[in-house]
C-alpha positions in Angstrom: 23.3 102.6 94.6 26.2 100.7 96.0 29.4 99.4 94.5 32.5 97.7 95.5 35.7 99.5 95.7 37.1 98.0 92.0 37.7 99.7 88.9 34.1 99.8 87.7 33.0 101.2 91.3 35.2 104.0 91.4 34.7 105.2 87.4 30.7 105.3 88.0 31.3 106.6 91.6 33.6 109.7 90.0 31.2 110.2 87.5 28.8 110.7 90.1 30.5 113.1 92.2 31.6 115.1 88.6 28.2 115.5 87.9 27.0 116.5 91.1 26.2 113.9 93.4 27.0 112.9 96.5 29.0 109.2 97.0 29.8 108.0 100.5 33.0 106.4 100.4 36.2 104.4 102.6 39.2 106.5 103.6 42.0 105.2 106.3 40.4 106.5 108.7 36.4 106.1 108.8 33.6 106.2 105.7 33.8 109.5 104.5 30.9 111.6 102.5 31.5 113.8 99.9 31.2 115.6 96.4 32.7 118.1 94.0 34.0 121.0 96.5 33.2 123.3 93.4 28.9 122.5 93.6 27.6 124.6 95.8 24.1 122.6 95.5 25.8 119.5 96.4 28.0 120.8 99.5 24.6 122.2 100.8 22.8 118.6 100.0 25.4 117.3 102.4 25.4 119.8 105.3 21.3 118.7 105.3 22.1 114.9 105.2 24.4 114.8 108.0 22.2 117.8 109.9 25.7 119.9 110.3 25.6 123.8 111.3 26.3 125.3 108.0 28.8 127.8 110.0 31.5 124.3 110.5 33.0 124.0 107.3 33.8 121.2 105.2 37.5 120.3 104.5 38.9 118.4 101.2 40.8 115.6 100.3 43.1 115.9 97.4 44.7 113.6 95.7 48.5 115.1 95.4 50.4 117.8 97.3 51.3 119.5 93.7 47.8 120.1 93.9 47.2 120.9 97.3 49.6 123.6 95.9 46.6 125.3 93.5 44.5 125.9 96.0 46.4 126.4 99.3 49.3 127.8 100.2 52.4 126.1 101.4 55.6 127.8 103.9 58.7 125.8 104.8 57.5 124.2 107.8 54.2 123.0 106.3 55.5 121.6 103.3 58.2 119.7 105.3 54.7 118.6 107.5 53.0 117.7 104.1 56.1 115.9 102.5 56.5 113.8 105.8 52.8 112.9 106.9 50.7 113.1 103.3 49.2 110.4 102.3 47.7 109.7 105.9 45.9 110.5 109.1 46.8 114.6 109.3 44.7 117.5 108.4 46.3 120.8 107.9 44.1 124.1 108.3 46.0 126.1 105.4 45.7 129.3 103.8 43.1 129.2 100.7 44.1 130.9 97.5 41.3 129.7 95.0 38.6 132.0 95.4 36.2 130.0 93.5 36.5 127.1 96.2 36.3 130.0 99.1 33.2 130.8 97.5 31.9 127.7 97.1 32.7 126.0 100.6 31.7 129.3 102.0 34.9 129.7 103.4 36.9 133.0 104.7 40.7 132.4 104.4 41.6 129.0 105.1 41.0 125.2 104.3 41.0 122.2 106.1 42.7 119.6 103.4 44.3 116.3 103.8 45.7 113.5 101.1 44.4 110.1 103.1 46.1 107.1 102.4 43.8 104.6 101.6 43.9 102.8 98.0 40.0 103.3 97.5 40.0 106.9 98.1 43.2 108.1 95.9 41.9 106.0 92.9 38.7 108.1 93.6 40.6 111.3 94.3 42.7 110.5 91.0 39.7 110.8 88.6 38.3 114.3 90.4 40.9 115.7 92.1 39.4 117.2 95.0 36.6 115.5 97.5 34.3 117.1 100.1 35.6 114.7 102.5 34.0 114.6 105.7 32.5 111.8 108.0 29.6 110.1 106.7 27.7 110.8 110.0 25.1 112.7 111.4 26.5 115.6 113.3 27.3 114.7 117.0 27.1 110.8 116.4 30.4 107.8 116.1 31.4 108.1 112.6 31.3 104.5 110.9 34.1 102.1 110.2 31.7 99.5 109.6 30.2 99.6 106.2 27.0 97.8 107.0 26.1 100.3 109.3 27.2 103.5 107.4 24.7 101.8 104.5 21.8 101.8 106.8 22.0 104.6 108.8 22.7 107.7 106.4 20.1 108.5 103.6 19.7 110.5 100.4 23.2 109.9 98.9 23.7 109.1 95.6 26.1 105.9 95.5 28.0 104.0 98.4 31.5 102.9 97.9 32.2 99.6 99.9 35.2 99.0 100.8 35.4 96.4 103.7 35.2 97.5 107.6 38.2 99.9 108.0 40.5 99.8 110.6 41.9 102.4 112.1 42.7 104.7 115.0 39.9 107.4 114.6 39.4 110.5 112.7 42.6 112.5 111.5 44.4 115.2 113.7 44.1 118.2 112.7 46.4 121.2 112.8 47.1 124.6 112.5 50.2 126.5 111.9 49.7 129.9 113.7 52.4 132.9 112.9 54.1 130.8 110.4 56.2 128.3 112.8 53.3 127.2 115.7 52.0 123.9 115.6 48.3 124.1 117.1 46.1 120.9 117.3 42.7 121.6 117.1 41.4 117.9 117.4 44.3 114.9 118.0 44.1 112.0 116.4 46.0 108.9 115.3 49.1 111.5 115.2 50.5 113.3 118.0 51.4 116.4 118.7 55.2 114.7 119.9 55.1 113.2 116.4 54.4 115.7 113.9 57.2 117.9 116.0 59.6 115.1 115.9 60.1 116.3 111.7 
Protein backbone atom coordinates (compact mmCIF):
# COMPACT_ATOMS: atom_id res chain seq x y z
CA UNK A 1 0.00 0.00 0.00
CA UNK A 2 1.22 3.52 -0.57
CA UNK A 3 0.12 6.84 0.63
CA UNK A 4 1.08 10.42 0.40
CA UNK A 5 2.56 12.18 3.27
CA UNK A 6 -1.03 14.08 4.34
CA UNK A 7 -3.15 13.64 7.20
CA UNK A 8 -4.96 10.62 6.04
CA UNK A 9 -1.47 8.94 5.07
CA UNK A 10 0.12 9.33 8.28
CA UNK A 11 -3.22 8.23 10.53
CA UNK A 12 -3.50 4.81 8.44
CA UNK A 13 0.37 4.62 8.29
CA UNK A 14 0.47 4.89 12.39
CA UNK A 15 -2.19 2.59 12.65
CA UNK A 16 -0.13 0.29 10.83
CA UNK A 17 2.93 0.47 12.66
CA UNK A 18 0.60 0.39 16.20
CA UNK A 19 -0.63 -2.82 15.12
CA UNK A 20 2.40 -4.31 13.95
CA UNK A 21 3.41 -3.57 10.74
CA UNK A 22 6.08 -2.31 9.05
CA UNK A 23 5.70 1.25 6.95
CA UNK A 24 8.67 2.64 4.97
CA UNK A 25 8.63 6.16 5.39
CA UNK A 26 10.70 9.94 4.50
CA UNK A 27 12.95 11.41 7.20
CA UNK A 28 15.56 14.50 6.40
CA UNK A 29 17.91 12.46 5.66
CA UNK A 30 16.94 9.30 3.43
CA UNK A 31 13.58 6.90 3.32
CA UNK A 32 13.72 5.25 6.51
CA UNK A 33 11.96 1.69 7.49
CA UNK A 34 10.40 0.97 10.53
CA UNK A 35 7.84 -0.28 13.18
CA UNK A 36 6.83 -0.35 16.89
CA UNK A 37 10.37 -0.72 18.69
CA UNK A 38 8.19 -2.68 21.31
CA UNK A 39 7.16 -5.84 18.54
CA UNK A 40 9.62 -8.11 18.67
CA UNK A 41 7.88 -10.02 15.55
CA UNK A 42 7.99 -6.88 13.55
CA UNK A 43 11.79 -5.71 14.36
CA UNK A 44 12.69 -9.37 13.31
CA UNK A 45 10.38 -8.92 9.93
CA UNK A 46 12.70 -5.98 9.25
CA UNK A 47 16.14 -7.32 9.98
CA UNK A 48 14.89 -10.25 7.19
CA UNK A 49 13.66 -7.55 4.60
CA UNK A 50 16.73 -5.49 4.54
CA UNK A 51 18.98 -8.92 5.00
CA UNK A 52 20.83 -7.07 8.20
CA UNK A 53 23.11 -9.29 10.70
CA UNK A 54 20.79 -9.54 13.60
CA UNK A 55 24.00 -8.72 15.96
CA UNK A 56 23.77 -4.57 14.34
CA UNK A 57 21.04 -3.10 16.13
CA UNK A 58 18.39 -0.97 15.25
CA UNK A 59 18.22 2.62 16.56
CA UNK A 60 14.80 4.77 17.23
CA UNK A 61 13.44 7.86 16.35
CA UNK A 62 11.37 9.68 18.84
CA UNK A 63 9.41 12.27 18.57
CA UNK A 64 10.47 14.68 21.66
CA UNK A 65 13.52 14.82 23.95
CA UNK A 66 10.95 14.65 27.12
CA UNK A 67 10.62 11.39 25.80
CA UNK A 68 13.87 10.47 24.73
CA UNK A 69 14.09 11.03 28.61
CA UNK A 70 11.80 7.62 29.43
CA UNK A 71 13.86 5.51 27.77
CA UNK A 72 17.49 6.90 27.82
CA UNK A 73 19.41 8.58 29.98
CA UNK A 74 20.57 12.08 29.60
CA UNK A 75 24.08 13.89 31.47
CA UNK A 76 24.96 17.63 31.15
CA UNK A 77 26.86 17.45 27.99
CA UNK A 78 24.34 15.32 26.20
CA UNK A 79 21.42 17.20 26.89
CA UNK A 80 23.18 20.47 25.97
CA UNK A 81 24.00 18.13 22.48
CA UNK A 82 20.27 17.14 22.32
CA UNK A 83 18.86 20.70 23.13
CA UNK A 84 21.20 22.16 20.42
CA UNK A 85 21.11 19.49 17.40
CA UNK A 86 17.42 17.62 17.97
CA UNK A 87 15.31 17.80 15.60
CA UNK A 88 18.00 16.92 12.82
CA UNK A 89 20.82 15.01 11.27
CA UNK A 90 22.56 13.53 14.85
CA UNK A 91 22.34 10.24 16.44
CA UNK A 92 23.34 9.82 19.92
CA UNK A 93 24.42 6.17 21.25
CA UNK A 94 22.88 6.74 24.91
CA UNK A 95 22.40 4.71 27.86
CA UNK A 96 19.03 2.57 27.81
CA UNK A 97 16.88 2.45 30.88
CA UNK A 98 13.64 0.77 29.59
CA UNK A 99 14.15 -2.78 29.91
CA UNK A 100 11.21 -3.76 27.98
CA UNK A 101 12.72 -1.91 24.74
CA UNK A 102 16.41 -3.59 25.75
CA UNK A 103 14.53 -6.65 25.50
CA UNK A 104 12.76 -6.10 22.60
CA UNK A 105 15.56 -4.49 20.22
CA UNK A 106 17.83 -7.09 21.80
CA UNK A 107 19.92 -4.61 23.00
CA UNK A 108 22.65 -4.68 25.99
CA UNK A 109 22.94 -1.16 27.55
CA UNK A 110 22.58 1.43 25.06
CA UNK A 111 20.45 2.99 22.23
CA UNK A 112 21.08 4.57 19.14
CA UNK A 113 18.09 7.40 19.12
CA UNK A 114 17.60 10.48 17.18
CA UNK A 115 14.48 13.18 16.75
CA UNK A 116 14.86 13.88 12.74
CA UNK A 117 13.55 16.95 11.52
CA UNK A 118 11.45 16.33 8.78
CA UNK A 119 7.60 17.35 8.91
CA UNK A 120 6.43 13.77 7.55
CA UNK A 121 8.20 11.90 10.13
CA UNK A 122 7.29 13.89 13.51
CA UNK A 123 3.62 13.95 12.41
CA UNK A 124 4.30 10.07 12.24
CA UNK A 125 6.45 10.05 15.31
CA UNK A 126 3.56 12.19 17.16
CA UNK A 127 0.87 9.53 16.82
CA UNK A 128 3.43 6.46 18.12
CA UNK A 129 5.99 7.88 19.73
CA UNK A 130 8.89 5.81 19.00
CA UNK A 131 9.94 4.41 15.37
CA UNK A 132 12.39 1.64 14.35
CA UNK A 133 13.98 4.00 12.18
CA UNK A 134 16.56 2.71 10.09
CA UNK A 135 17.39 2.95 6.14
CA UNK A 136 15.01 1.40 3.94
CA UNK A 137 17.83 -0.59 2.20
CA UNK A 138 19.27 -3.77 1.92
CA UNK A 139 22.32 -4.11 4.06
CA UNK A 140 25.50 -2.97 2.26
CA UNK A 141 23.57 -1.04 -0.70
CA UNK A 142 22.93 3.30 -1.19
CA UNK A 143 20.07 3.98 0.91
CA UNK A 144 17.27 5.84 -1.22
CA UNK A 145 16.40 9.50 -1.46
CA UNK A 146 14.43 8.84 -4.29
CA UNK A 147 11.00 7.52 -3.62
CA UNK A 148 10.42 5.70 -6.88
CA UNK A 149 13.20 3.68 -6.38
CA UNK A 150 12.82 2.86 -2.54
CA UNK A 151 9.03 1.65 -3.86
CA UNK A 152 10.49 -0.78 -6.28
CA UNK A 153 13.39 -2.12 -4.84
CA UNK A 154 12.42 -3.12 -1.12
CA UNK A 155 9.54 -5.77 -0.62
CA UNK A 156 7.22 -7.28 2.04
CA UNK A 157 6.40 -4.02 3.92
CA UNK A 158 3.24 -3.12 4.88
CA UNK A 159 2.53 0.59 3.62
CA UNK A 160 4.98 3.23 1.91
CA UNK A 161 4.89 6.76 2.92
CA UNK A 162 5.66 9.13 -0.09
CA UNK A 163 6.95 11.97 0.60
CA UNK A 164 8.73 13.61 -2.56
CA UNK A 165 12.66 12.89 -3.35
CA UNK A 166 14.47 14.07 -0.19
CA UNK A 167 17.33 16.14 -0.24
CA UNK A 168 19.90 15.89 1.90
CA UNK A 169 23.47 15.45 2.85
CA UNK A 170 23.51 11.58 3.73
CA UNK A 171 22.72 9.46 6.64
CA UNK A 172 22.95 11.10 10.24
CA UNK A 173 26.27 11.22 12.35
CA UNK A 174 26.34 9.31 14.90
CA UNK A 175 27.98 9.73 18.26
CA UNK A 176 29.06 8.48 21.38
CA UNK A 177 29.82 10.14 24.58
CA UNK A 178 32.58 7.89 26.23
CA UNK A 179 33.46 8.56 30.18
CA UNK A 180 30.78 11.10 30.41
CA UNK A 181 32.52 14.17 28.54
CA UNK A 182 34.21 12.34 25.04
CA UNK A 183 32.71 12.98 21.98
CA UNK A 184 33.29 9.81 19.71
CA UNK A 185 31.96 9.66 16.05
CA UNK A 186 31.32 6.37 15.05
CA UNK A 187 29.94 7.22 11.45
CA UNK A 188 30.16 11.34 10.31
CA UNK A 189 27.59 12.66 8.58
CA UNK A 190 25.92 15.92 7.53
CA UNK A 191 27.43 17.20 11.17
CA UNK A 192 30.90 17.37 12.08
CA UNK A 193 32.79 16.55 14.65
CA UNK A 194 34.12 20.60 14.69
CA UNK A 195 30.40 21.39 14.89
CA UNK A 196 28.82 19.43 17.53
CA UNK A 197 32.13 20.60 19.75
CA UNK A 198 31.53 24.10 18.78
CA UNK A 199 28.22 23.89 21.61
Amino acid sequence: MKVNCDKEGIKKASQIINEGGIAVFPTDTVYGIGCNPYNRNAVKKIYKIKSRDVSKSFPVLVYSKELAGQIVSFNKLTTKIADKFWPGPLTMILKITDSKLKESLNLDDRIAIRIPNHKCTLDLLEKCNFIVGTSANISGETPFTNPYECFNRIKDYDIFVDGGTITSKGESTIIEIVNDSEIKVIREGPLSKKEILNL
